[in-house]
Backbone as a printed PyTorch tensor [residue, N CA C, xyz], in Angstrom:
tensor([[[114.2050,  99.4100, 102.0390],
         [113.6330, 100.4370, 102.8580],
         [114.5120, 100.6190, 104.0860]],

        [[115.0900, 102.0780, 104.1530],
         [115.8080, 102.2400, 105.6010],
         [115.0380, 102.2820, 106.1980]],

        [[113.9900, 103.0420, 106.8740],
         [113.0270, 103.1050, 107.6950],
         [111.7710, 102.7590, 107.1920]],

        [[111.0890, 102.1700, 108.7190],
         [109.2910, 101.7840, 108.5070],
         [108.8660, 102.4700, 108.0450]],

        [[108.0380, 102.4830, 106.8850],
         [106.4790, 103.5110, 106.9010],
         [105.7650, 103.1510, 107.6850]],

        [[105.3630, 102.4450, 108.4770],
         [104.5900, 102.0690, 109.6170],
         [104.1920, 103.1700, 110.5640]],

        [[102.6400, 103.9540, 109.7810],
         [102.7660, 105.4800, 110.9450],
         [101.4560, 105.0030, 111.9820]],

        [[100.5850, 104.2330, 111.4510],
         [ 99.4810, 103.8500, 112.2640],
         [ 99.6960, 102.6800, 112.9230]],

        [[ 99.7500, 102.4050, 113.8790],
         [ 99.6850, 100.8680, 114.3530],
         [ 98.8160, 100.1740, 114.7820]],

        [[ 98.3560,  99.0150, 114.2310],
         [ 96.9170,  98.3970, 114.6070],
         [ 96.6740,  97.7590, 115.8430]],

        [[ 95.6260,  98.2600, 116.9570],
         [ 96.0690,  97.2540, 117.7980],
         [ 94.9600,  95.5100, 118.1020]],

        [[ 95.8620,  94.3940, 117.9390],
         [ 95.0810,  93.5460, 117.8350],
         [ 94.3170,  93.2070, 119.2340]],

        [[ 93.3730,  92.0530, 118.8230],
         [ 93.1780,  91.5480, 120.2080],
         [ 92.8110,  90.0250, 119.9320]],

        [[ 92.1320,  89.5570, 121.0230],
         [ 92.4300,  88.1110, 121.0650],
         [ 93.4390,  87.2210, 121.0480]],

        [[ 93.1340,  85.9480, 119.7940],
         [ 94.2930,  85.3220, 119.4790],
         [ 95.3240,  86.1390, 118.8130]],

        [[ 94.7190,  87.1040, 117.8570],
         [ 95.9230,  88.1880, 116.7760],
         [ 96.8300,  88.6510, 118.2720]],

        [[ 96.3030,  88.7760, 119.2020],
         [ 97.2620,  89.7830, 119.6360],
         [ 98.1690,  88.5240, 120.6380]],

        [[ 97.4520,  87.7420, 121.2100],
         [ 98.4890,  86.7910, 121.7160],
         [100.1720,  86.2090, 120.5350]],

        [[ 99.4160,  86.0130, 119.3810],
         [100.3220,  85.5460, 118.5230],
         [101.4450,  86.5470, 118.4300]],

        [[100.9660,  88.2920, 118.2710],
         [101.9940,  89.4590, 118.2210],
         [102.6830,  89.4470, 119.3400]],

        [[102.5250,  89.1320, 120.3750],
         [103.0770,  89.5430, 121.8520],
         [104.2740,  88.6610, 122.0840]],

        [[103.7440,  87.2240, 121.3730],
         [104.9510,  85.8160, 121.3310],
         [105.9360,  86.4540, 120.3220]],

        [[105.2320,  87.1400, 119.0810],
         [106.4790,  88.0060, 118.4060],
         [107.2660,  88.5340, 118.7570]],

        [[106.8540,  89.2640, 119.4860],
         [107.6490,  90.5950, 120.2980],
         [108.8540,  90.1480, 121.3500]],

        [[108.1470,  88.5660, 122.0740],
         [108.9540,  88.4680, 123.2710],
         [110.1520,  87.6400, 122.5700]],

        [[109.7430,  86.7610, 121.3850],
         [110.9750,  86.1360, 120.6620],
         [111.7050,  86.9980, 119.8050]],

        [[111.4150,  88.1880, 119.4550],
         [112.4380,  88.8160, 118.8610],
         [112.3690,  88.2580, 117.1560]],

        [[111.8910,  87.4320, 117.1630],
         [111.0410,  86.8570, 115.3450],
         [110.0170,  86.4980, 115.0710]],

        [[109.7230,  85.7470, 114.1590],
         [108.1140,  84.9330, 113.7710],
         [108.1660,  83.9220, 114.2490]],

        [[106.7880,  83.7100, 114.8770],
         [106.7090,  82.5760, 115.6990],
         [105.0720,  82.6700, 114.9160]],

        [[104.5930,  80.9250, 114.7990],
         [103.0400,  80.9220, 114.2780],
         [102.8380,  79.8980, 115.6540]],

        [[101.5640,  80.0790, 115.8410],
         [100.3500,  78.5880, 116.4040],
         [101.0240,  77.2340, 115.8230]],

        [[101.5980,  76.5100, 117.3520],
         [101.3080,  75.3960, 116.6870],
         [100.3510,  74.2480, 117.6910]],

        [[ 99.8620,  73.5500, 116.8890],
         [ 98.7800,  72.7410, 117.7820],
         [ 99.4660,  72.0880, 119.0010]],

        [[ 99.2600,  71.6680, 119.8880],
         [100.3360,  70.7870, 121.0800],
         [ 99.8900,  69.5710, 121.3200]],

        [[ 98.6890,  69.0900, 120.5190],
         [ 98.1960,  67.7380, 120.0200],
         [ 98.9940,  66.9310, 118.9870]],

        [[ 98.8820,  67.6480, 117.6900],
         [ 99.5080,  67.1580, 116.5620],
         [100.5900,  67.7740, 115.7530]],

        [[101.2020,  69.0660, 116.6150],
         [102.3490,  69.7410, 116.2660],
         [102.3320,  70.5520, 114.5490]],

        [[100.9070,  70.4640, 114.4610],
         [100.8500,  71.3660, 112.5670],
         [101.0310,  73.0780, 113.3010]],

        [[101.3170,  73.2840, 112.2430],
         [101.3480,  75.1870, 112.6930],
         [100.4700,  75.2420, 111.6030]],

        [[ 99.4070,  76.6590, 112.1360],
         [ 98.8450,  77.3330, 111.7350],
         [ 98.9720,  78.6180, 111.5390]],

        [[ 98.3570,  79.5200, 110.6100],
         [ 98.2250,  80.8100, 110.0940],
         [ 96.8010,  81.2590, 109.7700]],

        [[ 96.1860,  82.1870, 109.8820],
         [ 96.1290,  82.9480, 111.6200],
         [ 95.9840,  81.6750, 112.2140]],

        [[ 96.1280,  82.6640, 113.2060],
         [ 95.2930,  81.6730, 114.7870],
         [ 94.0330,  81.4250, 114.8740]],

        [[ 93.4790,  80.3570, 115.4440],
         [ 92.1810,  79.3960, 115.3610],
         [ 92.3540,  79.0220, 116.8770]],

        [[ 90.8790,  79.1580, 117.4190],
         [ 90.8290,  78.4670, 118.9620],
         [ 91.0590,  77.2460, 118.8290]],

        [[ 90.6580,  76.2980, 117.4560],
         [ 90.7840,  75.0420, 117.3620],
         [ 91.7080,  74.4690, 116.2070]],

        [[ 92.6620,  73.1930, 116.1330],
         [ 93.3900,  72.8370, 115.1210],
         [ 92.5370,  72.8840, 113.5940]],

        [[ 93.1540,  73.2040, 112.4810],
         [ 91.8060,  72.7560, 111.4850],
         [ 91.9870,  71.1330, 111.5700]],

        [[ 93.4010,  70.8600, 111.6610],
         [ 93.6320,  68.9990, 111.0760],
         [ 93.4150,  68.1330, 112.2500]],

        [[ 93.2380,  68.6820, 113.5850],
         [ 93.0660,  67.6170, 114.5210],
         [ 91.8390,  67.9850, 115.3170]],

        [[ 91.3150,  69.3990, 115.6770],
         [ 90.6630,  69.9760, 116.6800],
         [ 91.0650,  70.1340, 117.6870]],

        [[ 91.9230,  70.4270, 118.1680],
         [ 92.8010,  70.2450, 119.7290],
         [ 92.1150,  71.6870, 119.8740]],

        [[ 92.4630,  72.0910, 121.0600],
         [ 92.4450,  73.3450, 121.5430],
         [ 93.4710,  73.9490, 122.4130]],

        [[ 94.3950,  72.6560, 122.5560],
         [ 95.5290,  73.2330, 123.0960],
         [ 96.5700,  73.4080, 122.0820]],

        [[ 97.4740,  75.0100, 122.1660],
         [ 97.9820,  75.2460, 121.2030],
         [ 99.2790,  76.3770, 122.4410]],

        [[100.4760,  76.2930, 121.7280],
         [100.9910,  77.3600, 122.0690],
         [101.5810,  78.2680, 120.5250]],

        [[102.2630,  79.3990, 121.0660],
         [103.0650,  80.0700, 119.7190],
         [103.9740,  80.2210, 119.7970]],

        [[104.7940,  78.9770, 118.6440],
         [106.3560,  78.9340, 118.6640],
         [106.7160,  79.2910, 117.8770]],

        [[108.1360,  79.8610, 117.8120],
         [109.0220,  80.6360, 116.8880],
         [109.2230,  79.3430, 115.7050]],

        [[109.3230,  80.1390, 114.6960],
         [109.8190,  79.6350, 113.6430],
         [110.8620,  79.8190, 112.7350]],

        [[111.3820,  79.6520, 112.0850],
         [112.5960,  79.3000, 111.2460],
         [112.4800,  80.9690, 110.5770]],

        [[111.3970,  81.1620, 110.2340],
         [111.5490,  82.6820, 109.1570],
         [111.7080,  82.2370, 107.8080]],

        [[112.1100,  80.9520, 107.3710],
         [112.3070,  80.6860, 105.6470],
         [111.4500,  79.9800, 105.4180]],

        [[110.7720,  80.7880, 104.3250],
         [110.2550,  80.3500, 102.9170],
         [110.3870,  80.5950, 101.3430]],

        [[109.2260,  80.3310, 101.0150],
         [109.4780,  80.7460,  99.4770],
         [108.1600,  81.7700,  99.1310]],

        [[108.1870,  82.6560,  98.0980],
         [107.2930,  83.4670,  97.8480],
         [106.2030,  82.4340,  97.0510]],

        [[104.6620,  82.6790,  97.3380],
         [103.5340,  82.1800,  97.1190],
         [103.2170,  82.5360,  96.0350]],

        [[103.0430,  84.1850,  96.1300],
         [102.1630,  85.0600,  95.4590],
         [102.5700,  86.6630,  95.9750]],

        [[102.2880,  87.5910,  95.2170],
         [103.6480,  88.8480,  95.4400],
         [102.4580,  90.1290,  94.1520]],

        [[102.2760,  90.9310,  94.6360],
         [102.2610,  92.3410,  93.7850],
         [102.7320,  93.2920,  94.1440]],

        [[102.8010,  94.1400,  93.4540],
         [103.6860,  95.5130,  93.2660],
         [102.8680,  96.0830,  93.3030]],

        [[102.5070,  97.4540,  94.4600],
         [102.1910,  98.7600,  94.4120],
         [103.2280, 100.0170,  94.0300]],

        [[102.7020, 100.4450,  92.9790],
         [103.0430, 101.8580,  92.0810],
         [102.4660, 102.7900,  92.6230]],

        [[101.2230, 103.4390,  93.4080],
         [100.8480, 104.0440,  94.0870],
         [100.3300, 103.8750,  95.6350]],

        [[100.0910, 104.5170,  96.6670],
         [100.1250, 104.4770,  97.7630],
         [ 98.8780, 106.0180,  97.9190]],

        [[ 97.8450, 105.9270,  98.7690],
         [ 97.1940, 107.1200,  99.5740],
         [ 97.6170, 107.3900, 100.9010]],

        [[ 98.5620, 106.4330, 101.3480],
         [ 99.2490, 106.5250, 103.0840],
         [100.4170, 107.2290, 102.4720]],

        [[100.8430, 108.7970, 102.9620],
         [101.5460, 109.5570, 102.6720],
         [102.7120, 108.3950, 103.2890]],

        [[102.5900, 108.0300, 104.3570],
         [104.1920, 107.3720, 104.9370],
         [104.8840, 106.3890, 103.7020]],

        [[104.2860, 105.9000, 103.0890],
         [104.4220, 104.9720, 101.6880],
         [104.7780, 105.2860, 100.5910]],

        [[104.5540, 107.1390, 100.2640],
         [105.0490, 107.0650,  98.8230],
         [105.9100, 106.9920,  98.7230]],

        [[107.2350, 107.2600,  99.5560],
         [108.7850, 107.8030,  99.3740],
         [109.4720, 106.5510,  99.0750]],

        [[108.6300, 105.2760,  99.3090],
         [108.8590, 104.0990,  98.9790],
         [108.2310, 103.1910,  97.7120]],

        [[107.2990, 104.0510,  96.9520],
         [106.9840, 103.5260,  95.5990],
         [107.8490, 103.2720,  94.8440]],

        [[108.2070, 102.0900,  93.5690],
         [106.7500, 100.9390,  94.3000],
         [107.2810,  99.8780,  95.1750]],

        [[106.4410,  99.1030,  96.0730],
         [107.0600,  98.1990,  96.9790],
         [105.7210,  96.9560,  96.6200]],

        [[106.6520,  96.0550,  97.3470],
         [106.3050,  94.7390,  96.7420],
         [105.7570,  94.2270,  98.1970]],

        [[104.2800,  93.7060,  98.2450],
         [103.9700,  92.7750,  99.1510],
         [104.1010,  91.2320,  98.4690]],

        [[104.0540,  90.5590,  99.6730],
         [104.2580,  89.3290,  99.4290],
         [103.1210,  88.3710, 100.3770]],

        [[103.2240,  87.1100,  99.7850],
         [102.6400,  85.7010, 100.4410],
         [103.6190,  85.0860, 100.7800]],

        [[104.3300,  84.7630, 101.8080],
         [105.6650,  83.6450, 101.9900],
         [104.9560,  82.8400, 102.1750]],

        [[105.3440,  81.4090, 101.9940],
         [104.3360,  80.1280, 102.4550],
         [106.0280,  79.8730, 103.3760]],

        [[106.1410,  79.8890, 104.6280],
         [106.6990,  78.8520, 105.2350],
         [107.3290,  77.9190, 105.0870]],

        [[108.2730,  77.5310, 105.5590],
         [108.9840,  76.1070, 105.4300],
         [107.7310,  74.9690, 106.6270]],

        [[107.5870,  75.7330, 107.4940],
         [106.4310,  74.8620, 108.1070],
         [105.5360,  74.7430, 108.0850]],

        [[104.9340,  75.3550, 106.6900],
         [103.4660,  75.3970, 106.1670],
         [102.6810,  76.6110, 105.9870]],

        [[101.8640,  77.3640, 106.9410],
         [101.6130,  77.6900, 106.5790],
         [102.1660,  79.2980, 105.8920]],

        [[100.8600,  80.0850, 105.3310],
         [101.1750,  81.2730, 104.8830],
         [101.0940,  82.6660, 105.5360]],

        [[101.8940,  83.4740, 105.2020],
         [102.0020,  85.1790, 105.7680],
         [101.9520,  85.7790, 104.9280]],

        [[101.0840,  87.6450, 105.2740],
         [101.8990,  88.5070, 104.0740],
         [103.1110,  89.3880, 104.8820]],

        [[103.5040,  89.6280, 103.8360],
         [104.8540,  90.7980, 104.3050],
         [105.3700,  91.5180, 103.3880]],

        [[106.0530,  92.3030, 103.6790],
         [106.1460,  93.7170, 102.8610],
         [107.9520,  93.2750, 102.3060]],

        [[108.3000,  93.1590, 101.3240],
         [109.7390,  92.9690, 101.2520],
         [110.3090,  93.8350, 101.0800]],

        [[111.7550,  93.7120, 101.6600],
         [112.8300,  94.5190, 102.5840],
         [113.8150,  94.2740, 101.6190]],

        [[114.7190,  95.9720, 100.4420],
         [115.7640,  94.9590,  99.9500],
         [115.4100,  94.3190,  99.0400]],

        [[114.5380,  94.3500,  98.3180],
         [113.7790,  93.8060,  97.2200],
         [113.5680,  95.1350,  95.7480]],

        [[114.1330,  95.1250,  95.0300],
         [113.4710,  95.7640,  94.0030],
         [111.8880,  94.5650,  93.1000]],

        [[111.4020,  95.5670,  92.9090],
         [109.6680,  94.6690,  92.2060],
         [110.2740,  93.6440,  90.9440]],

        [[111.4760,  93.8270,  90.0990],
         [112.1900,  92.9080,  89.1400],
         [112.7470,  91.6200,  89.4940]],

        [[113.2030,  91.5430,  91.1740],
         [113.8160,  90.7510,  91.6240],
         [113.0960,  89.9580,  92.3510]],

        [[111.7670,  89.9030,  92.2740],
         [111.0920,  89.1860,  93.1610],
         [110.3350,  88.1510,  92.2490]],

        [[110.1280,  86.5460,  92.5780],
         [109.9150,  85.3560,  91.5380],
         [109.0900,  84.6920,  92.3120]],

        [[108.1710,  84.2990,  91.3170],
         [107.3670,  82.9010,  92.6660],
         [108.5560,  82.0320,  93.0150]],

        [[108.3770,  81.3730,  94.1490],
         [109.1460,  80.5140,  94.4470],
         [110.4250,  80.8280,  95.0940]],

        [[110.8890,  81.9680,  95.3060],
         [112.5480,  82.3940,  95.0930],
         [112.3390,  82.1820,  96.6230]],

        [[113.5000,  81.8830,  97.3790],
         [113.8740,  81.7050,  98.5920],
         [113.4260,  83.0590,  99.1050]],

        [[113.0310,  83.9060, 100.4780],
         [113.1400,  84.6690, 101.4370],
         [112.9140,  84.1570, 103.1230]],

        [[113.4780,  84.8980, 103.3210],
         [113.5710,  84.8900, 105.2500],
         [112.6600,  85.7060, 105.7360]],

        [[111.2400,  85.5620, 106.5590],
         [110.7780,  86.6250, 106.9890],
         [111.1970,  87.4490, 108.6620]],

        [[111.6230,  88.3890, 108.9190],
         [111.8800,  88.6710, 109.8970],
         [110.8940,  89.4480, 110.5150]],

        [[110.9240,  89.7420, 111.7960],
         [109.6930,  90.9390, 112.4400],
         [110.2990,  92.0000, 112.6290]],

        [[110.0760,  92.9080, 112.6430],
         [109.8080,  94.6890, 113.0660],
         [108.5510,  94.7870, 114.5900]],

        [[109.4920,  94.7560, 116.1650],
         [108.2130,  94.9630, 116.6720],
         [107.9630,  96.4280, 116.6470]],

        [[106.5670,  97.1440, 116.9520],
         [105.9660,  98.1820, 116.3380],
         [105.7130,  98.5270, 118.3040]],

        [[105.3370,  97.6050, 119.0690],
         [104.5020,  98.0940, 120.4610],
         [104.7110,  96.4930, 120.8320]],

        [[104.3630,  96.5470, 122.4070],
         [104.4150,  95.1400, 122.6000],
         [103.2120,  94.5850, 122.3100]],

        [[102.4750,  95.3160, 121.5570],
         [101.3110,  93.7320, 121.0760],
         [101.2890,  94.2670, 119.4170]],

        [[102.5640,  94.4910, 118.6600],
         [102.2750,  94.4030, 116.9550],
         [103.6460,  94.0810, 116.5310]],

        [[104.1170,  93.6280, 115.3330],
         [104.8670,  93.9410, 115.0150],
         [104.5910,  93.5960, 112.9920]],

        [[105.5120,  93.9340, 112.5010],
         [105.4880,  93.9220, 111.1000],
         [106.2830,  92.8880, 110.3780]],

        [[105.9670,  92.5360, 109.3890],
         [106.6310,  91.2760, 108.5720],
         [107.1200,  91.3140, 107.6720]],

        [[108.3320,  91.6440, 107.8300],
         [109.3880,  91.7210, 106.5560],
         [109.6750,  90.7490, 105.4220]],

        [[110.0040,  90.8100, 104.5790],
         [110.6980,  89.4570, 103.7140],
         [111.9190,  89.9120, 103.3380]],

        [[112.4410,  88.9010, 103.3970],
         [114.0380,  89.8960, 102.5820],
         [114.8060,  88.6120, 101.5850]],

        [[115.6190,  88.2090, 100.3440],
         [116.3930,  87.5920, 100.1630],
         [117.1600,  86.4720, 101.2100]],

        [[117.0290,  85.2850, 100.8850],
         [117.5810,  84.6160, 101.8440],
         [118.6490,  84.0650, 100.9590]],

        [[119.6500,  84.0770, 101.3570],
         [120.8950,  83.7420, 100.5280],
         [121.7370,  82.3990, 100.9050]],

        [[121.3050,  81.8950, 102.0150],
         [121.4070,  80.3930, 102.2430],
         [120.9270,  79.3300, 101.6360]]])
């Protein structure tokens, strides 16, 4: 995809939107991680699930994982989307655990495997959204 279909932008709040804003200011993906027991989480939780802490900040992360789980849309009702049928969402699970979805970038729907390496990168959208790419990671 050369350009976003991204015509609506959601705006979050709470923790969603603290987590987008740490996006935005790092320039990549960054998840929750606890500052008790250092697990990262996906979404955000006021509390750890594995320890209960409540102190947490949102640090950048690596961007590599592997695909989880992945379908192919053949049709689209968001006019910004068809010119891009079909496109492939995805589940990356993280190298640090947990999971995201994201839209892959650079991907034909044939080339995409459970398991296969990708990098997720961000698209910021506003300073409190941005979007989650996947793309081939070739490292």
């Amino acid at each position: 995809m050369s350009t976003s279909p991204h015509v609506m932008i959601p705006k979050p709040d709470e923790l969603d939107l603290d987590l987008f804003q740490a996006i935005v200011k790092a320039g990549g993906p960054c998840l929750q991680r606890c500052d008790a027991c250092g697990s990262f989480t996906h979404p955000p939780r006021y509390y750890c699930p594995r320890c209960s802490s409540g102190a947490f900040t949102f640090a950048p992360v690596s961007g590599k994982g592997k695909v989880y789980s992945y379908t192919v849309s053949h049709m689209s009702v968001e006019p910004a989307w068809k010119e891009h049928l079909p496109y492939v969402s995805l589940v990356v699970e993280f190298d640090e655990g947990p999971r995201v979805v994201a839209t892959a970038r650079g991907l034909k729907p044939d080339e995409v495997r459970i398991g296969m390496p990708v990098r997720v990168v961000t698209e910021a959208k506003s300073d409190g959204f941005a979007i989650f790419w996947a793309e081939a990671d070739a490292s």
